[in-house]
N, C-alpha and C positions, 0 to 999 in steps of 0.2 A: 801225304800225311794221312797215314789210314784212321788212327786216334777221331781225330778233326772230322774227316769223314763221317767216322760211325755216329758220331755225336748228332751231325747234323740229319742224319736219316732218322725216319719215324720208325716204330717201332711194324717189326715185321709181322710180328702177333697179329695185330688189328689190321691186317689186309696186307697180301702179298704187291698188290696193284698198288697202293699209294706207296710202299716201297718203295717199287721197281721206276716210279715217276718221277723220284726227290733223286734215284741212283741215277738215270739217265743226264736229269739236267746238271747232277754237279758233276757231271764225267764229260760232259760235251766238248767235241773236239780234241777227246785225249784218247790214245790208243792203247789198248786193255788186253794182258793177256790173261790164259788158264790160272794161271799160278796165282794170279791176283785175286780175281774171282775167289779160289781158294783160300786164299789167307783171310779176306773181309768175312764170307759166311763160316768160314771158322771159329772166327772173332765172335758172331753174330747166334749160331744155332748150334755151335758146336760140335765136335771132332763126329760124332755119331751119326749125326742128324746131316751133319755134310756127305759123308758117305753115300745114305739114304737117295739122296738130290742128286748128287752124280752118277751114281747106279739109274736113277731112271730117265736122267740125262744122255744115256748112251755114252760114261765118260767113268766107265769101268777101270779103264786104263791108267785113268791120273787117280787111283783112288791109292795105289800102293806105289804109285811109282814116279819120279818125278818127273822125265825124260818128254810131259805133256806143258809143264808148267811155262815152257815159252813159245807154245804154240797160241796164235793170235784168238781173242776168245770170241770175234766178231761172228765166226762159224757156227758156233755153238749157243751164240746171246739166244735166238728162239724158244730154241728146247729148253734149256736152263729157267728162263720166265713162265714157261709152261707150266714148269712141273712146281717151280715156286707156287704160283696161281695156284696151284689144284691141292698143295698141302696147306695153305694159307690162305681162304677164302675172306674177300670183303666182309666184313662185320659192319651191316647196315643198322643206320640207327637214326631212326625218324626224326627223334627231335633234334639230331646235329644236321639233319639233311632238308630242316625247315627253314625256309632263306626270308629274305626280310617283304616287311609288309609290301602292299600295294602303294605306289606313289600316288599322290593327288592328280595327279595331269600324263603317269605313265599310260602306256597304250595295255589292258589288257593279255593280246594276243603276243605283244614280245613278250612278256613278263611269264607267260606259260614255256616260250619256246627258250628263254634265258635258263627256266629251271631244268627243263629237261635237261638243256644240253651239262647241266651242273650236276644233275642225277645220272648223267651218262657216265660223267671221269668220275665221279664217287665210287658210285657200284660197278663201275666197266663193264658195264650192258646199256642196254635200253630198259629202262620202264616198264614203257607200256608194251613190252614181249609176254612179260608175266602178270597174270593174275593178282597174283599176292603185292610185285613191288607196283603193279599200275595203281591200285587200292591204295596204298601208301603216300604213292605220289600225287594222288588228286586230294586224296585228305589234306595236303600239307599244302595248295594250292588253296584250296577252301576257306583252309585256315588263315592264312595272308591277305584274305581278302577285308573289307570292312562292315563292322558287324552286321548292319544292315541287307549288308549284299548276300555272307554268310549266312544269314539267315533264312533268306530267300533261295538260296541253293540247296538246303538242309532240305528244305520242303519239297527240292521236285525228287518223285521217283524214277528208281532207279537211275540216278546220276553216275554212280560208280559204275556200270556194267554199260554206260553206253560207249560209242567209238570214240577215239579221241578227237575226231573233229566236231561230234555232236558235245561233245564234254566242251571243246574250247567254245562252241557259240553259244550253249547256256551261260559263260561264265562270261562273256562280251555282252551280252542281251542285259544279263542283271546288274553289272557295271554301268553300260551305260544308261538303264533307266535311273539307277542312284544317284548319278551325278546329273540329270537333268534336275530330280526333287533339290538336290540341294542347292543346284543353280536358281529354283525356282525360289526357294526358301532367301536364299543372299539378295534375290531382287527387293521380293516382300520388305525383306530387314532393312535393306537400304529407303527404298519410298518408305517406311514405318519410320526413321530414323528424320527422312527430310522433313517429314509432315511435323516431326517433333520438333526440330530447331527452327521450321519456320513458324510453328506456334507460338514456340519459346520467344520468337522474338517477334511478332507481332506484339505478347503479352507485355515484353521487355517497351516495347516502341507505344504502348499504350498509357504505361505507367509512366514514361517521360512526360507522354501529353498532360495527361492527369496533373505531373507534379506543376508545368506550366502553367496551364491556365487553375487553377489554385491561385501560383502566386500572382499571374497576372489582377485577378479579380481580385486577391487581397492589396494589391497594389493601389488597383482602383477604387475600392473598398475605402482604403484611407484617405488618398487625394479628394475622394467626394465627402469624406468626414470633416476634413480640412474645409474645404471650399465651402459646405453649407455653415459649418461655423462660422467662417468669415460673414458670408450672404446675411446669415441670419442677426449677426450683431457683430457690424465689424466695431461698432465704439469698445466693444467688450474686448476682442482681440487687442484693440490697440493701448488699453488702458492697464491690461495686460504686466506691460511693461513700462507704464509711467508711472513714476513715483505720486504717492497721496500726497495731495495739499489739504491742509487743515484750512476750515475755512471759518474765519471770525466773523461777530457778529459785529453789523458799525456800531460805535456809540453812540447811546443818545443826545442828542444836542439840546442843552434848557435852554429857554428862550430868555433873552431879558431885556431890561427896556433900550439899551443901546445898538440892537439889531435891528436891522431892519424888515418888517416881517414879509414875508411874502404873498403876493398878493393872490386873490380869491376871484378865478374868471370863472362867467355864469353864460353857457352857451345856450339859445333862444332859437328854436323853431321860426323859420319863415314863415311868414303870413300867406294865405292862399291868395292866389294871383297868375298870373297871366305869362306866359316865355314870347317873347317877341325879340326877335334878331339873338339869340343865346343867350339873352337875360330875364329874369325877372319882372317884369312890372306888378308893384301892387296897387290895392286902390288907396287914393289916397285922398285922408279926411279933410273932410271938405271946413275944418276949421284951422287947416294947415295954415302957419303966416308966414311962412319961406317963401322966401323971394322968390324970384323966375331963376328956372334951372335947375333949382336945389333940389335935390334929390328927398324924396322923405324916409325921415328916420325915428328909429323905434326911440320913447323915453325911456330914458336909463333909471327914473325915479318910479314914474307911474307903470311906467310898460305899456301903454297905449302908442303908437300909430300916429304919423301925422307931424310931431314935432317934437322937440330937441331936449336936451335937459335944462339948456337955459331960459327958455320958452315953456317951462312945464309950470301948469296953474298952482301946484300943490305948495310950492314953493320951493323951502330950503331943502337939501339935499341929504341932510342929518338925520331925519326922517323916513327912511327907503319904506314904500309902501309897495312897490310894484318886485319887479321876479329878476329883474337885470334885464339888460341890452343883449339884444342875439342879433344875427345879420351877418350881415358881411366883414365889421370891424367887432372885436370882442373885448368889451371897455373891462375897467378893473370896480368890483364893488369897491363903495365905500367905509371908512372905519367904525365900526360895531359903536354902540351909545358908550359913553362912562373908557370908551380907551385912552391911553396917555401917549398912544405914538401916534404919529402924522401918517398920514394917506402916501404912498409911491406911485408916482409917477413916471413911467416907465420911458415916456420920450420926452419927458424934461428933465427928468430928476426928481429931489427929494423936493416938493416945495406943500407950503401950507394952504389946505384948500385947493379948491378949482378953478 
């Protein structure tokens, strides 16, 4: 399919050499004569210009006549490239012969020998033969590199004009000090980074405490609010929640003559005297008329010492001149002058007089 063919080849203009690269591989393994040859650059530069090519192919003979066109062209493929090459020269062109940056972790010194050898099938030479494409080709190296590094290679002189193995170790020496700083730089950032989240979370681990003991002490706070309340008046807590009782006053109670009043005890100082065996002794007046044994006791009329109220000189009882009986038994006063109720008698009853 010649059509298909021609399609698929680059343009012969812009270099004879990438022509002749894209003609070989899609011809591979196929056997090619004269006449072919002729038909495609017919196709391709036409009737004139084909002439031209074969004429200094030393292929005079297939120029007028056909009698070559099935002689095998494998004789002839040299010359025929040759003279393509020399009317169709590479058209280099830097910025398509700029290949891609430098990798993070590539090795410098491949990465110089990768492009050569890609500046070698480009321009089908070497480089660094010539002046002008070696200039070219470290330009475009420099450029690939990262800006820092570029930087630093821009500064040393005469970079361009030295050998290419001094050109490769300047460009391995500023690599690799680069990627030291910035290895140094990613340690920094990382301790810069630890010191920050274990701040963060000290700070974090601080503020939980805080929020803790807060509530604990307010906790405390209230239970001891609690407590001393109670301490301090627990009738108050507890009244709290008891209903009030309204509290009346009793009534007074009139007196009248069919009650019986109650009686009026008058309690009497002991007389100074004497304790023998845990009692009492007083002295006792020596016109006491009690029998043997009897005990002496206070009058209930006079209040003198000695003897009794039935035994008191004053006489009747109606009369109270003395202060009451005190002692050991605590008798009942008598009824006031001009009363209408009877005297009570507490261990007999109600009875009249004594």
């Amino acid at each position: 399919d010649l059509e298909g063919l021609i399609a698929r080849l680059p343009d012969i203009h812009e270099g004879a050499g990438k022509w002749i690269k894209t003609f070989e591989e899609e011809t591979m393994g196929k056997l090619l004569a004269v006449g072919d040859i002729k038909a495609l650059l017919a196709k391709i530069l036409g009737g004139t210009k084909i002439d031209e090519v074969l004429k200094a192919s030393d292929l005079e003979r297939a120029v007028d006549f056909c009698y070559m066109d099935g002689t095998v062209f494998d004789s002839y493929r040299p010359v025929v490239w040759q003279t393509l090459r020399a009317e169709y020269p590479t058209r280099v062109d830097p910025k398509a012969l700029k290949g891609d940056h430098l990798g993070e972790i590539e090795s410098p010194i491949i990465y110089i020998q990768k492009q050569l050898k890609r500046w070698k099938q480009e321009t089908e030479g070497n480089p660094e033969g010539d002046p002008l494409m070696a200039t070219l080709f470290r330009n475009a190296i420099v450029d690939a590199m990262p800006q820092p590094v570029k930087s630093k290679l821009e500064d040393v002189v005469g970079l361009y004009s030295k050998t290419h193995k001094e050109f490769c170790d300047q460009v391995v020496h500023a690599v690799e000090q680069y990627r030291r700083n910035e290895q140094k730089l990613k340690n920094q950032e990382k301790e810069l980074q630890k010191k920050l989240t274990q701040l963060q979370l000290e700070e974090l681990i601080n503020k939980n405490k805080k929020k803790i003991q807060a509530t604990v002490k307010r906790d405390d706070a209230e239970q001891m609010t609690v407590v001393n309340a109670a301490s301090a008046s627990p009738s108050a807590v507890q009244l709290t929640h008891a209903p009030a009782v309204q509290m009346t006053p009793p009534a007074r109670i009139l007196p009248n003559a069919f009650q019986t009043p109650t009686p009026i005890i008058h309690i009497h100082a002991q007389p100074p005297g004497v304790m023998q065996n845990g009692r009492r002794m007083v002295q006792v007046n020596p016109t006491h008329k009690g029998g043997p044994g009897e005990f002496p006791e206070e009058c209930w009329k006079c209040g003198q010492w000695g003897h009794s109220r039935r035994r008191c000189p004053l006489g009747s009882w109606t009369q109270p001149v003395g202060k009451g009986r005190g002692g050991w038994r605590r008798p009942l006063q008598g009824p006031p002058q001009g009363s209408t109720y009877s005297t009570v008698n507490h261990w007999g009853g109600s009875k009249q007089g004594y």
